[in-house]
C-alpha positions in Angstrom: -30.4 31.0 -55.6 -33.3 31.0 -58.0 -35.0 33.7 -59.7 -36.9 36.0 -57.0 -40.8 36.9 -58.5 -41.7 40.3 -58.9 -44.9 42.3 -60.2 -43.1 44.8 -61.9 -43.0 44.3 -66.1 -39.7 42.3 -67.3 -38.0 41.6 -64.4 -38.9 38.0 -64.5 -37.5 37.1 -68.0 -34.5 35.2 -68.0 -32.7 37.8 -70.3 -33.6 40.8 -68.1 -30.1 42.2 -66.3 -32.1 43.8 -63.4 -34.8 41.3 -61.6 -35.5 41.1 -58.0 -32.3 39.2 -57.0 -30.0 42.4 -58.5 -31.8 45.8 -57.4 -28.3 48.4 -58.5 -28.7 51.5 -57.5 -28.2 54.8 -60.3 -29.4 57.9 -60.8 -31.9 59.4 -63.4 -33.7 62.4 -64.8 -37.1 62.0 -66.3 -37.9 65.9 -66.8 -38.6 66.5 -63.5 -35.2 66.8 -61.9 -32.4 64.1 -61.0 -33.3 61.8 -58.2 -32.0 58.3 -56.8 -33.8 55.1 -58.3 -33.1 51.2 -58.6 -33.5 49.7 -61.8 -36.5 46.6 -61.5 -37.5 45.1 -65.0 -38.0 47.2 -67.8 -38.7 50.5 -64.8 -36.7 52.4 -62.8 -37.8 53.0 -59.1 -38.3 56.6 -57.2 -36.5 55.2 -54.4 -37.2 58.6 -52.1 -40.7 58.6 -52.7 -41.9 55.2 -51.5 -41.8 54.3 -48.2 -38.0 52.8 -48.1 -38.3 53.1 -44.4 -34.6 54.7 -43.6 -34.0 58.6 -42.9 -34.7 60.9 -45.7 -31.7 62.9 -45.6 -30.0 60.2 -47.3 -31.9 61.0 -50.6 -31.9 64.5 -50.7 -29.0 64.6 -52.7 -28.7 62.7 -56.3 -26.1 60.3 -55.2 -25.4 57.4 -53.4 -22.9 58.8 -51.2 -25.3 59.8 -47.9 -26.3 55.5 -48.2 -22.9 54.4 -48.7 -21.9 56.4 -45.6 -24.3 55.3 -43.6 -23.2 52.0 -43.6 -23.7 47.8 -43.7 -26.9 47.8 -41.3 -28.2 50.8 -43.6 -27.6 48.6 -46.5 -28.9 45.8 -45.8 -32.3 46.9 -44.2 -32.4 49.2 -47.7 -32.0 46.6 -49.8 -34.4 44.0 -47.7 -37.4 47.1 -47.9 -36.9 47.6 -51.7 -37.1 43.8 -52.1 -40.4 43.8 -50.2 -41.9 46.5 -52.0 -41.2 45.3 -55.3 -41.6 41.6 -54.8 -45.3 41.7 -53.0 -48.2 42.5 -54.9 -49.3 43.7 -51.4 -47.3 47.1 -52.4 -48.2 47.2 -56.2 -51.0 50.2 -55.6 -48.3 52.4 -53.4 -45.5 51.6 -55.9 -46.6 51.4 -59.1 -47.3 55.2 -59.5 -43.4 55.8 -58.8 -41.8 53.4 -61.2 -40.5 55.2 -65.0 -39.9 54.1 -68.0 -36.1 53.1 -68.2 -36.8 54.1 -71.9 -37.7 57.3 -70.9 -35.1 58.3 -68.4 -31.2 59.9 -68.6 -29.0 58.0 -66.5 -26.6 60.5 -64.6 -23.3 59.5 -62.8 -24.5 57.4 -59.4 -22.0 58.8 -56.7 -19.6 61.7 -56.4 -16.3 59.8 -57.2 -14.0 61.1 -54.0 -10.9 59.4 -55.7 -10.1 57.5 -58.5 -6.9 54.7 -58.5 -6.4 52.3 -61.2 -4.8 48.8 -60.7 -3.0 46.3 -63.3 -3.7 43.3 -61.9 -4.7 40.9 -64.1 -2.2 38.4 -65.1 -2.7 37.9 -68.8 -3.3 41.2 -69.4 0.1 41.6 -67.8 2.2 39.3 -69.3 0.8 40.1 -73.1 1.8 44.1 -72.7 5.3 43.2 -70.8 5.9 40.5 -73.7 5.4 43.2 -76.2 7.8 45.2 -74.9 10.0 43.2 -73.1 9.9 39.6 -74.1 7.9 36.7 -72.8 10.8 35.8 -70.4 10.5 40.0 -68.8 7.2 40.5 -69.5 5.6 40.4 -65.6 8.0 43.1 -63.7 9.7 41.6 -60.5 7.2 42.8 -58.3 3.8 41.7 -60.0 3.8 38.3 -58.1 4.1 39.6 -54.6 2.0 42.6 -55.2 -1.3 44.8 -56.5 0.5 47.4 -58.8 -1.7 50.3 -59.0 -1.5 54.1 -59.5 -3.4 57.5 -58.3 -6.1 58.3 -61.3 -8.3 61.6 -61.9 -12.0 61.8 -59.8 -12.3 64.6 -62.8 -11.7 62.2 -65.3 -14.7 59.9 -64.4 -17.8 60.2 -66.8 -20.8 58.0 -66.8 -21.8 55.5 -70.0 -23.1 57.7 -72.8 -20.6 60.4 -72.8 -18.3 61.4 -75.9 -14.9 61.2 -75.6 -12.5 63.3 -77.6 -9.5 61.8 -78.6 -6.3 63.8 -76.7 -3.5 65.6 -77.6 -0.2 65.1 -76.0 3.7 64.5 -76.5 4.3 61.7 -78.3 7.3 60.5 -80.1 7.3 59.0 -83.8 9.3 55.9 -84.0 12.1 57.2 -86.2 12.0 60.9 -84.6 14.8 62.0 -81.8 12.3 64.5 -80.1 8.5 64.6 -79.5 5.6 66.4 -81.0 2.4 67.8 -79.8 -0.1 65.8 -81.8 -3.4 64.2 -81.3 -3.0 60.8 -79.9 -2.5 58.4 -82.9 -3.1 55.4 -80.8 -6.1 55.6 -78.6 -6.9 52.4 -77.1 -10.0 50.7 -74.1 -9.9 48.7 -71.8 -12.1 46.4 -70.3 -12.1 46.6 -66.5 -14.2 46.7 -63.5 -14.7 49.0 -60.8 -15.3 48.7 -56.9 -17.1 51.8 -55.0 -15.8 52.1 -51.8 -18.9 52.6 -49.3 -17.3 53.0 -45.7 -14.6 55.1 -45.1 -11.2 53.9 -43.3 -8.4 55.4 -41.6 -4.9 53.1 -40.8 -4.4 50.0 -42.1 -7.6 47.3 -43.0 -7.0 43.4 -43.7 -8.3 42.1 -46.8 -11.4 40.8 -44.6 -12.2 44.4 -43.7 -11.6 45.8 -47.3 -14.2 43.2 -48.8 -17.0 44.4 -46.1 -16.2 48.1 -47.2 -16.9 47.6 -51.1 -20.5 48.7 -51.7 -20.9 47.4 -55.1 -19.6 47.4 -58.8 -19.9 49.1 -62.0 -18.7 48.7 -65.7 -15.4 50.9 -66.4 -13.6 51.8 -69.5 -9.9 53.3 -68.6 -9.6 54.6 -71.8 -5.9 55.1 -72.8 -3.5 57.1 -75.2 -0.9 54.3 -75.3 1.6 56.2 -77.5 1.1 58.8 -75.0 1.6 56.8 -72.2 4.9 54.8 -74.5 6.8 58.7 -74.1 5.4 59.7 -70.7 6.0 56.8 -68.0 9.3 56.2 -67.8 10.4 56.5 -64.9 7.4 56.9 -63.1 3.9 55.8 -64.7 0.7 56.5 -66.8 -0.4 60.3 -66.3 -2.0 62.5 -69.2 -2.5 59.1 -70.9 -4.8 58.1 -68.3 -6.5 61.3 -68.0 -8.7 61.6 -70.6 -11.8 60.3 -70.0 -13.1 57.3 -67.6 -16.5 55.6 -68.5 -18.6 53.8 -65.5 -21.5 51.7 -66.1 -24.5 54.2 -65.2 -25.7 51.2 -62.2 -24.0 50.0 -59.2 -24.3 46.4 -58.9 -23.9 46.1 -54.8 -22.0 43.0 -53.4 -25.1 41.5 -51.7 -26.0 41.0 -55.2 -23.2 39.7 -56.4 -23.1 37.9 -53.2 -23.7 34.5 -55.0 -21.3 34.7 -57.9 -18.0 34.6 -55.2 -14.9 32.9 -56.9 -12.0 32.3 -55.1 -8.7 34.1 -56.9 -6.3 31.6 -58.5 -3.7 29.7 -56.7 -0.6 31.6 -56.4 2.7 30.9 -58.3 4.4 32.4 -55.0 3.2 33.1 -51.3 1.4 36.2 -50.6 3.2 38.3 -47.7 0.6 37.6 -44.7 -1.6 40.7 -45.3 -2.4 40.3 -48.3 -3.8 36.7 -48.1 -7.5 36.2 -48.5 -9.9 34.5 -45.6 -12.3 33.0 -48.6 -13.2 33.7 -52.1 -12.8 37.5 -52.7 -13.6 37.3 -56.6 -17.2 37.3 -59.0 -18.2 35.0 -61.8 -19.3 37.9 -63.7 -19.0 37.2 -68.0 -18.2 40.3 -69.6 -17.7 41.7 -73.2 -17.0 44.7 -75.3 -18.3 45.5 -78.5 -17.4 48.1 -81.0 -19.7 49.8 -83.2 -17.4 52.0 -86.0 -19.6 55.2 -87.5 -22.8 54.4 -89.2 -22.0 50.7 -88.7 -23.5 47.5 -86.8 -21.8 46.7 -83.8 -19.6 43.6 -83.6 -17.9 41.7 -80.3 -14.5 41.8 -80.4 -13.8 40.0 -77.0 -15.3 38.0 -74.0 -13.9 37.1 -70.6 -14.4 36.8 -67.4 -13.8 39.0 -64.2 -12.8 35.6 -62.3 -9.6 36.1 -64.8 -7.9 38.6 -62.0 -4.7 37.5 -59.9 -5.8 40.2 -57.1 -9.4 41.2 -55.7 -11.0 44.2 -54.9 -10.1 43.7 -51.7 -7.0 42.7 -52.1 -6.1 45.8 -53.7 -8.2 48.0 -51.1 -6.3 46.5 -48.3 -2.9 47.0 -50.0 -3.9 50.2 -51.1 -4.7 51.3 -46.9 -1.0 49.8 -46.1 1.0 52.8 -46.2 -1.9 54.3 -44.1 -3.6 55.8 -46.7 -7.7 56.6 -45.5 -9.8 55.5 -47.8 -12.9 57.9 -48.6 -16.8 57.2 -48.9 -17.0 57.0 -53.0 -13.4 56.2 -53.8 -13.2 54.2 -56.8 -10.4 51.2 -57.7 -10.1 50.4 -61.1 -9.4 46.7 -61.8 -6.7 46.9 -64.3 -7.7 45.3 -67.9 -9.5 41.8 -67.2 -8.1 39.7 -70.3 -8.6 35.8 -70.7 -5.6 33.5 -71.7 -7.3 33.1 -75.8 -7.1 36.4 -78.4 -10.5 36.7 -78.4 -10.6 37.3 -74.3 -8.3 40.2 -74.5 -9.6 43.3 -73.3 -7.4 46.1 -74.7 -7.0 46.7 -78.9 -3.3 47.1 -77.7 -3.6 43.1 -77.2 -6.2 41.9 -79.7 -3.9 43.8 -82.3 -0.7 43.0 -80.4 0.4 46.2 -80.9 -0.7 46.9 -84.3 1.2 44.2 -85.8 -1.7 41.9 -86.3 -5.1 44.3 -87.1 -8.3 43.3 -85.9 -10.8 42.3 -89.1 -14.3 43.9 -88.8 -17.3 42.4 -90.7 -17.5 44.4 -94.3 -13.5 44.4 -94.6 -12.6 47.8 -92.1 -9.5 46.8 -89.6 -8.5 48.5 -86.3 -5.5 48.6 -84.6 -6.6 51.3 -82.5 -10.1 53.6 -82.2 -11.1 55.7 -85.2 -12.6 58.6 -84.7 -16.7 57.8 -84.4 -16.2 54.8 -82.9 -18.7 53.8 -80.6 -17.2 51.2 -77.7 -19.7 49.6 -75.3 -18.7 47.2 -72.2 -21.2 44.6 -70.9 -21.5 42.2 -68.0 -23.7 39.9 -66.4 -23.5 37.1 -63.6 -25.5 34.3 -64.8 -27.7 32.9 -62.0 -30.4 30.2 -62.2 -33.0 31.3 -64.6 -31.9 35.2 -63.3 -28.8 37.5 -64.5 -27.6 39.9 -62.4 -26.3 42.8 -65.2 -24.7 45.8 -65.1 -26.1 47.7 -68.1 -24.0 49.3 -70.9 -20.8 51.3 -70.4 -21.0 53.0 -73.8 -18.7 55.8 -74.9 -17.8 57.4 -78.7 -14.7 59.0 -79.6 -14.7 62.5 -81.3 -12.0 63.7 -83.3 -9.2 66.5 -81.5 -10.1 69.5 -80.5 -8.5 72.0 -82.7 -5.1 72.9 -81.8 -4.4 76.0 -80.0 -2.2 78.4 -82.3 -0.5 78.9 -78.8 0.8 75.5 -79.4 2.2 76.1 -82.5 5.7 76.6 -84.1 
């Protein structure tokens, strides 16, 4: 597919992350109250005051939620009238008045998250943080190959690009100490990921065909983690408060008819899928992605690239798995990827990697190191499928980390 022409100012440069061909859906505040809007160019669109030509109810509210319920036909026909509107000068004189200044505007979160679960299901990522700890021969667990590991997240816990984060308190335990202490978390970490919205609701079990045709779109997430938290807290049973900090989503959801073009099929598999979870066609996105960190006061610098074709599962892979047990699946649900890392240092997507562990400290330009985030660092995800002559992008996924709050004396000895 080519780039599609539009009037509107900057969607047709090359560089732009939202021309014609993407369209991603948000939510934004220009002074005059939150409303829903589509990103075109340099503008963001009014979407409930032009003539979009569906039922009005489903932009009364500022989210997505009404749309995604309503389902694929309401979808499509959506996204076929915005095209219209935007792409034919024939419209410029009824549109033009509704478009903002993305400059202008405060993005807000797009959809009222319903539930949040978080996968770890990409293989490199994997196999670096179980060789850590385990050894290269134990580092995937027995199960990884044959299944989507995942676990139940916070809804609370999901903020949209922009917002602070203050670094957590929480038990942790000292290498050389017996017993924990309540301390702020000494090792808070990112990670790169990507997130699927699920649009249509389920109840039972759905094949992996089904799951793929519920995903409305994609965002940007950062799963921000206390990993020395998380190193006292999940044996036996998993991440918890290390995980529950904060989680950062690109403020635009990229939809799959967008991404439509950009399908990649998963890898081949080192064993056979049980039946149900095999795929029908190619369930993954060609979708380059980086993150960048900017520390306080300083110039931002990339400290790794990859690719979201790196997963061993799909989105819909994991949805279906996830609706096995006969979980229902919600309007608004979200499932986290898991960190996306390439198989080369400089396509890992976690500090806890790029450092391995600490032992080997990431150089920033001007001499300052990280092994983990510093307080006033700034950490901002990026994507982009890369079309001909067009890029479908997702925006930033920006978040700074504060220091603690100050303890409680409740807390105290």
């Amino acid at each position: 597919m080519n780039l599609m022409q539009s009037w509107v100012g900057g969607a047709n440069e090359p560089e732009c992350d939202f021309p014609l061909n993407n369209l991603p859906y948000g939510v934004f505040d220009d002074g005059r109250g939150a409303r829903m809007g589509v990103a075109i160019g340099d503008f963001v669109l009014d979407v409930g005051a032009v003539d979009h030509g569906q039922d009005p109810a489903l932009f009364a509210a500022p989210a997505w939620n009404a749309v995604m319920a309503a389902g694929p036909e309401v979808w499509a026909a959506l996204r076929a009238r915005l095209t219209e509107l935007l792409g034919d000068e024939a419209h410029r004189a009824a549109v033009a008045p509704h478009l903002v200044p993305l400059e202008s505007v405060s993005l807000l979160m797009p959809f009222v998250v319903s539930e949040y679960t978080d996968f770890y299901a990409a293989k490199n990522h994997a196999f670096n943080v179980g060789s850590m700890f385990r050894g290269p021969e134990n580092a995937l667990p027995p199960n990884w190959l044959s299944i989507p590991i995942g676990y139940n997240g916070r809804a609370s816990s999901v903020v949209v690009s922009g917002t602070e984060v203050r670094r957590p308190w929480g038990q942790l335990k000292l290498p050389d100490a017996e017993l924990p202490v309540f301390e702020p978390c000494r090792r808070f970490d990112l990670e790169l990921e990507m997130g699927a919205i699920v649009g249509m609701p389920s109840q039972g079990m759905v094949s992996v065909a089904e799951a793929d045709a519920m995903i409305f779109g994609y965002v940007l997430l950062n799963d921000w983690s206390a990993r020395d938290i998380q190193a006292w807290e999940y044996q036996p049973l998993g991440p918890f408060q290390s995980k529950a900090t904060a989680t950062t989503i690109s403020p635009w959801i990229v939809t799959a008819a967008a991404l439509a073009p950009f399908r990649t099929a998963t890898p081949e598999r080192e064993r056979d899928l049980l039946p149900y979870l095999r795929e029908p066609g190619p369930m993954l996105y060609d979708i380059d992605l980086e993150v960048a960190l900017a520390p306080e006061g300083g110039a931002e610098t990339v400290i790794s690239r990859t690719n979201y074709s790196q997963m061993y599962y799909s989105a819909a892979q994991q949805l279906c798995h996830h609706t096995s047990s006969g979980c229902a699946m919600r309007t608004g649900d979200m499932l986290g990827s898991g960190t996306i890392s390439g198989a080369t240092p400089d396509s890992r997507g976690s500090l806890l990697e790029i450092s391995w562990g600490g032992k080997e400290p990431l150089e920033l330009p001007g001499g300052a190191t990280r092994s983990f985030l510093e307080d006033g660092d700034t950490l901002t995800l990026r994507g982009a499928a890369q079309g001909d002559g067009y890029r479908i992008g997702f925006g930033a996924c920006s978040g700074k980390v504060l220091p603690a709050a100050p303890q409680p004396d409740w807390t105290k000895e």
